[in-house]
C-alpha positions as CSV (number, residue, x, y, z in Angstrom):
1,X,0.0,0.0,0.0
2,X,1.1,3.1,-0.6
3,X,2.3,6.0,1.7
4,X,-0.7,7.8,1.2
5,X,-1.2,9.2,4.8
6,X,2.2,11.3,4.6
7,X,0.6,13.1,1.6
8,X,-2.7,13.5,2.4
9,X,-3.4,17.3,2.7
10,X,-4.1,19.0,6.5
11,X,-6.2,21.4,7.5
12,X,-3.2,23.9,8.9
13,X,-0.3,22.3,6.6
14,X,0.3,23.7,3.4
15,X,0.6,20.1,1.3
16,X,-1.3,19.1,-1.5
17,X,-5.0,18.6,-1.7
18,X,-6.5,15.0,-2.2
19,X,-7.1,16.2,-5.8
20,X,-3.5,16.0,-6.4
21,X,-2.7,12.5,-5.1
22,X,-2.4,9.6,-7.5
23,X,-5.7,7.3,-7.9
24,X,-4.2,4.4,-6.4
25,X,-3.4,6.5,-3.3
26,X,-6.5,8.4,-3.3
27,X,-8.3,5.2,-3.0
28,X,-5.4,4.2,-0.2
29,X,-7.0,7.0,2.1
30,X,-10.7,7.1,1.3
31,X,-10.0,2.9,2.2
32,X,-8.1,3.7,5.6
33,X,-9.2,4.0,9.5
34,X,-9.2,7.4,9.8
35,X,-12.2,9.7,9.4
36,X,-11.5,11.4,6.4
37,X,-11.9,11.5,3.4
38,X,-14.9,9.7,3.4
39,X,-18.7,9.6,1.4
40,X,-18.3,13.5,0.8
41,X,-14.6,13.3,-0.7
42,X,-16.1,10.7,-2.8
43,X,-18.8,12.0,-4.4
44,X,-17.0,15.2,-5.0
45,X,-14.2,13.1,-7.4
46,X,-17.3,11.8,-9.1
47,X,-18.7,15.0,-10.3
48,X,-15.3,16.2,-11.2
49,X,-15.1,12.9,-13.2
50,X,-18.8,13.6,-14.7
51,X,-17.6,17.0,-15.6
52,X,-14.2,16.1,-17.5
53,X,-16.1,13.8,-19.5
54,X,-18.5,16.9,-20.5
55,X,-15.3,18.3,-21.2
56,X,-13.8,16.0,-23.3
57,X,-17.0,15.6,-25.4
58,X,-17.3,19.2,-26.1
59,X,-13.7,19.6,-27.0
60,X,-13.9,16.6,-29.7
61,X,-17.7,17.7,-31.0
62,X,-16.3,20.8,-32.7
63,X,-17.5,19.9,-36.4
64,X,-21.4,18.7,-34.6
65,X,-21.8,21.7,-31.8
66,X,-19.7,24.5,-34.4
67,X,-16.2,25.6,-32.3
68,X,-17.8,28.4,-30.3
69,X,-20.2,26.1,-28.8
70,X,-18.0,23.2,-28.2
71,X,-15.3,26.2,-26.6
72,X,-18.2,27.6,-24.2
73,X,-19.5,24.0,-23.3
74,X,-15.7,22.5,-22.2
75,X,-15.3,26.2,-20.6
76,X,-18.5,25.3,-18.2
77,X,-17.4,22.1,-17.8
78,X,-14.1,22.6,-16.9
79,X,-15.4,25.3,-14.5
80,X,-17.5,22.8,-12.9
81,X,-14.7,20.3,-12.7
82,X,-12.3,22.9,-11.0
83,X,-15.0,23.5,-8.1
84,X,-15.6,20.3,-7.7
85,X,-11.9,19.0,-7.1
86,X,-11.7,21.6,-4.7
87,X,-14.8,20.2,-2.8
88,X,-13.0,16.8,-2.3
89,X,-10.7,18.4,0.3
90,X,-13.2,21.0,1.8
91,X,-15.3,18.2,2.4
92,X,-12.7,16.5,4.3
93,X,-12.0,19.0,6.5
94,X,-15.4,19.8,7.2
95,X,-16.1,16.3,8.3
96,X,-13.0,16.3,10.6
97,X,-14.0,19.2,12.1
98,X,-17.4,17.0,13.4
99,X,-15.2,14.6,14.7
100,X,-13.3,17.4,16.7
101,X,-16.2,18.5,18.4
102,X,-17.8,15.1,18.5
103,X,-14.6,14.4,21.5
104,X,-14.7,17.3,23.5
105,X,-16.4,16.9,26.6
106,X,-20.4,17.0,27.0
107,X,-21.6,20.8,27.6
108,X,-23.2,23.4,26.0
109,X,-19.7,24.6,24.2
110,X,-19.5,21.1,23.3
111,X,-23.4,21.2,21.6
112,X,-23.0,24.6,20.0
113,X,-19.7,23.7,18.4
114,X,-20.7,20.4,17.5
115,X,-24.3,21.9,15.5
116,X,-22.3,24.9,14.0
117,X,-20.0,22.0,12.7
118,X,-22.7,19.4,11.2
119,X,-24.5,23.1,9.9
120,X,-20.8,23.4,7.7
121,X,-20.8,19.8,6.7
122,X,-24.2,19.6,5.2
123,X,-23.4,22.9,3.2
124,X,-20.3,21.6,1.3
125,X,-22.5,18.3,-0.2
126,X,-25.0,20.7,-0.6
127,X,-22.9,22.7,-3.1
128,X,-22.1,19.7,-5.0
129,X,-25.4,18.7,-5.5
130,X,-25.6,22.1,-7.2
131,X,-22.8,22.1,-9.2
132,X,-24.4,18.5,-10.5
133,X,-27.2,20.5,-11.7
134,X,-25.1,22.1,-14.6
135,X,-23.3,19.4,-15.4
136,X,-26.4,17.2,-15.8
137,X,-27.5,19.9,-18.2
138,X,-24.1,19.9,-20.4
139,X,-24.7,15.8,-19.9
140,X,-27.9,15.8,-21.6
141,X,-27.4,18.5,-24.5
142,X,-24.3,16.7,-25.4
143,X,-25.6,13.4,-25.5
144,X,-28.0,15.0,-27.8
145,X,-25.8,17.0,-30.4
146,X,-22.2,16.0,-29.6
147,X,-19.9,13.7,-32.0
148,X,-21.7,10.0,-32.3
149,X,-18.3,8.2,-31.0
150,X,-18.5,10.7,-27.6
151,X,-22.4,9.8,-27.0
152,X,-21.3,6.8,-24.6
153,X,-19.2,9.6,-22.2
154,X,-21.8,12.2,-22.4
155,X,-24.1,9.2,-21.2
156,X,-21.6,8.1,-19.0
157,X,-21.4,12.1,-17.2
158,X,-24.9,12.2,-16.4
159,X,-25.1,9.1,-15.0
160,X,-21.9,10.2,-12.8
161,X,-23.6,13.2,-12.0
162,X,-26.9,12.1,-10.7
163,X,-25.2,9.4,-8.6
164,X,-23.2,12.2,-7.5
165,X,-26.3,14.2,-6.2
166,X,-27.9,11.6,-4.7
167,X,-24.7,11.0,-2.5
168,X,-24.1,14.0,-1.3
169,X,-27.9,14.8,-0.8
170,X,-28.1,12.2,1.5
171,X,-25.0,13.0,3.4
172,X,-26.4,16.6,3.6
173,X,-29.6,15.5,4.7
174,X,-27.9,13.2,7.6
175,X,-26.0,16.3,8.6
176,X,-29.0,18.3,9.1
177,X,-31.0,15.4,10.6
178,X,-30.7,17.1,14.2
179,X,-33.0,19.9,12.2
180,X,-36.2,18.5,10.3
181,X,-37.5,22.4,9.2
182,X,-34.2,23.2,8.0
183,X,-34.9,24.5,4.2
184,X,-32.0,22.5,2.8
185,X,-33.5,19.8,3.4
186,X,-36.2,21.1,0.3
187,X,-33.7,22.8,-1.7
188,X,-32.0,19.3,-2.1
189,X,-34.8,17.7,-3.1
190,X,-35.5,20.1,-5.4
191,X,-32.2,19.7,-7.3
192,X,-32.0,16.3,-7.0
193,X,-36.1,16.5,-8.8
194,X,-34.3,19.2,-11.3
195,X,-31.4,16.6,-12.5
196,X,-33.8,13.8,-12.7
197,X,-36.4,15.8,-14.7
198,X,-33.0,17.0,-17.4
199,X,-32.0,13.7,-17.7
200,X,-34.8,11.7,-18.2
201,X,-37.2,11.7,-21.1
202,X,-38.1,13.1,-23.6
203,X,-34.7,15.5,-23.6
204,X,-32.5,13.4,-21.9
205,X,-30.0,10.8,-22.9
206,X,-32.9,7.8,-23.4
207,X,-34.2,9.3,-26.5
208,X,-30.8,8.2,-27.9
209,X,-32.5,4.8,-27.9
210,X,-35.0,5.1,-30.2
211,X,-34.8,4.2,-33.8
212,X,-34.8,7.7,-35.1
213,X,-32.5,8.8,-33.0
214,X,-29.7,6.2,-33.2
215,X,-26.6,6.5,-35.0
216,X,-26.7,4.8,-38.3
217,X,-23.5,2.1,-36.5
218,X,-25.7,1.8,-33.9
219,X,-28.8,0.4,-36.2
220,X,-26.6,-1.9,-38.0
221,X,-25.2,-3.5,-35.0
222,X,-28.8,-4.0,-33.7
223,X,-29.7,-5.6,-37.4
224,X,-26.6,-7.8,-37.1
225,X,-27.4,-8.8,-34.0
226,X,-31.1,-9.4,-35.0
227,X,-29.7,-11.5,-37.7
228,X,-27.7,-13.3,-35.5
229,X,-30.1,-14.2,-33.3
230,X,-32.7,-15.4,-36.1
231,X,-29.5,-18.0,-37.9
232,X,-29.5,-19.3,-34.4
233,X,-32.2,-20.3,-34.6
234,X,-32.5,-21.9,-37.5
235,X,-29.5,-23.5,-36.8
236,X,-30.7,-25.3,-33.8
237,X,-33.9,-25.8,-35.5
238,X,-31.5,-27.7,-38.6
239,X,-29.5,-29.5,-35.9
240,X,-33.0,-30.9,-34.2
241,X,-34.2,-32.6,-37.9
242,X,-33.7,-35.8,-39.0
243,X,-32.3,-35.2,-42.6
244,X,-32.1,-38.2,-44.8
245,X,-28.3,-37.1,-45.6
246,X,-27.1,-38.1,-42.3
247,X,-24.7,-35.4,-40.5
248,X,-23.2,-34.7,-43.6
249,X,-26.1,-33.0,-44.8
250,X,-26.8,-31.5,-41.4
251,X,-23.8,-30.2,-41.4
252,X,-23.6,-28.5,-44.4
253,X,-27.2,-26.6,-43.8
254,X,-25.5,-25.1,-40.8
255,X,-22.5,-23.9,-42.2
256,X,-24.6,-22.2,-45.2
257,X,-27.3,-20.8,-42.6
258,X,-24.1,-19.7,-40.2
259,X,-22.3,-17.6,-43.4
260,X,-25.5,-16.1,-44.5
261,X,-26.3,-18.0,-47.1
262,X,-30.4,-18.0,-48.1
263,X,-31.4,-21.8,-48.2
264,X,-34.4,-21.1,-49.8
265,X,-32.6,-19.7,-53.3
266,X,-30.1,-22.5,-53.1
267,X,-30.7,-25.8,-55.3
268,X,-31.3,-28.4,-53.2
269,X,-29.3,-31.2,-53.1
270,X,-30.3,-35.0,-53.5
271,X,-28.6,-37.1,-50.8
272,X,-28.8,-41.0,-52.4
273,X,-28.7,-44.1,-49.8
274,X,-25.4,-45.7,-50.0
């Protein structure tokens, strides 16, 4: 395992953030016994991940979206990908402030300090279940108008986004559990409604699936696999009959069914007793 502890950022040192850290020892912390990062941290990378596949997209949809558009599009999204990087440490050290107050003795400095903490921690989810918004928006009109071979990753962001939301909404919403009327509580559900409703049909990514809609590949792997399926069939169908000609004949009725071959415009062989 990697060393990942001496590198993880603190909240008074001045080392990198969890944003700069390899994967592998990214993963190595959020893995680890200590508090942070955890759940927040998490879904924080996933947006940022959501959002530099908006990016990417964009960038390499320049002939579909005209360069302007593609320009302002990976400009949002990288925008969006900056703030949320930034949230996967904040969100740490949000969260280890709760533990800090969470240990000092029982009082009213202790209860004060601990509420003004868990009021902190819910806030920093809560602003990445608003950055989601936007990227689920970039997510959807890209999977719409963005190069045919990029659909798959602007598919792939707003699925990362929305999972995103849902995280952090609920980590937000167990934050703020000591306080039911807090109106965060409603804002998140509002945004989370707002991402579902962009995402979802008809002008989000599942009108891609529709016959108009698909790419002209897509259609022709659908027929070939249609076609497949149906020679299949007739294959096992040919394998099940008792032809006169004995497996030889079987056999070559499969082969001409398995390379395409129409049996019906193909004279038909006599196969004599021996």
């Amino acid at each position: 395992m990697s060393d990942s502890h001496s590198r993880s950022p603190d909240a008074g040192g001045g080392q990198a953030g969890y944003a700069e850290l390899p994967v592998g020892d990214f993963l190595d912390a959020l893995a680890a016994g200590a508090a942070a990062p955890a759940g927040g941290s998490a879904a924080a990378l996933v947006l940022a991940q959501a959002a530099a596949l908006c990016a990417k997209t964009a960038r390499l949809s320049a002939r579909q979206l005209t360069e302007a558009r593609a320009a302002a599009l990976t400009e949002d999204a990288e925008r969006v990908r900056s703030g949320a990087a930034s949230l996967i440490d904040e969100d740490a050290l949000a969260y280890r402030a709760v533990i800090e107050q969470s240990r000092l003795p029982v009082g009213e400095t202790r209860a004060a300090g601990l509420a003004a903490a868990l009021s902190h921690a819910a806030d920093v989810p809560l602003r990445i279940v608003e950055l989601c918004v936007p990227v689920a928006e970039l997510a959807s009109a890209l999977a719409s108008e963005c190069n045919p071979a990029l659909r798959g990753d602007a598919i792939a962001a707003g699925e990362l986004a929305q999972a995103a939301a849902r995280a952090a909404a609920a980590l937000a919403s167990i934050n703020l559990a000591g306080t039911p009327d807090d109106p965060r509580h409603a804002r998140a559900r509002a945004m989370l409604a707002a991402i579902a409703e962009r995402l979802a049909w008809p002008g989000g990514h599942q009108t891609l699936f529709t016959p108009q809609s698909m790419a002209p590949a897509a259609r022709n792997g659908q027929r070939c696999a249609t076609v497949g399926c149906a020679m299949l069939a007739r294959a096992s169908s040919v394998r099940s009959r008792p032809w006169r000609g004995g497996q030889e004949a079987r056999r070559w009725h499969v082969e001409r069914i398995w390379s395409g071959q129409s049996l019906a415009r193909t004279p038909r062989r006599r196969w004599r007793r021996r």
